[in-house]
C-alpha angles and dihedrals in degrees: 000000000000097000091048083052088059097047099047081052091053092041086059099043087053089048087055105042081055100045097052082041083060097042094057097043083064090046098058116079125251119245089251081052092047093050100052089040088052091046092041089055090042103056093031082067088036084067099045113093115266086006115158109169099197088061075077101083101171101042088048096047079045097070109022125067116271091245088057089044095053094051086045090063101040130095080256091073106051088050084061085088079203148092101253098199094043091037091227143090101236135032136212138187103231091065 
């Protein structure tokens, strides 16, 4: 009796443990979700006055590969001479 006991307990705590696992797997963004969130964010700073999104360091490293977010804050970067992430060199609203 005793030992069923246990392992009813241990079958519940297992039950439990998964189920909050799963829980926070739904919870977590997709990479689709992550993109249009990042680029929602990006060119929602693009159109505020003086905005300049890649100031943000954490957000932006947030949201790229590190690869991607090593090569945005090098001195490669500023000789682009581009916005990487709108692939152009000016922005406006209207678009």
């Amino acid at each position: 009796m005793k030992s069923t006991s246990k392992l009813l307990s241990f079958a519940l705590l297992l039950f439990v443990l998964g189920s909050a696992g799963a829980a926070t797997v739904k919870a977590s963004e997709t990479p689709e979700q992550t993109a249009k969130n990042f680029y929602k964010w990006y060119l929602a700073e693009l159109k505020r006055e003086g905005g300049n999104p890649v100031e943000e360091k954490a957000t932006v490293l947030k949201s790229v590969s590190k690869r991607l977010g090593k090569w945005i804050y090098s001195p490669a970067y500023e000789e682009y001479g581009a916005d990487y992430f709108i692939d152009g060199q000016d922005f406006d609203e209207n678009w």
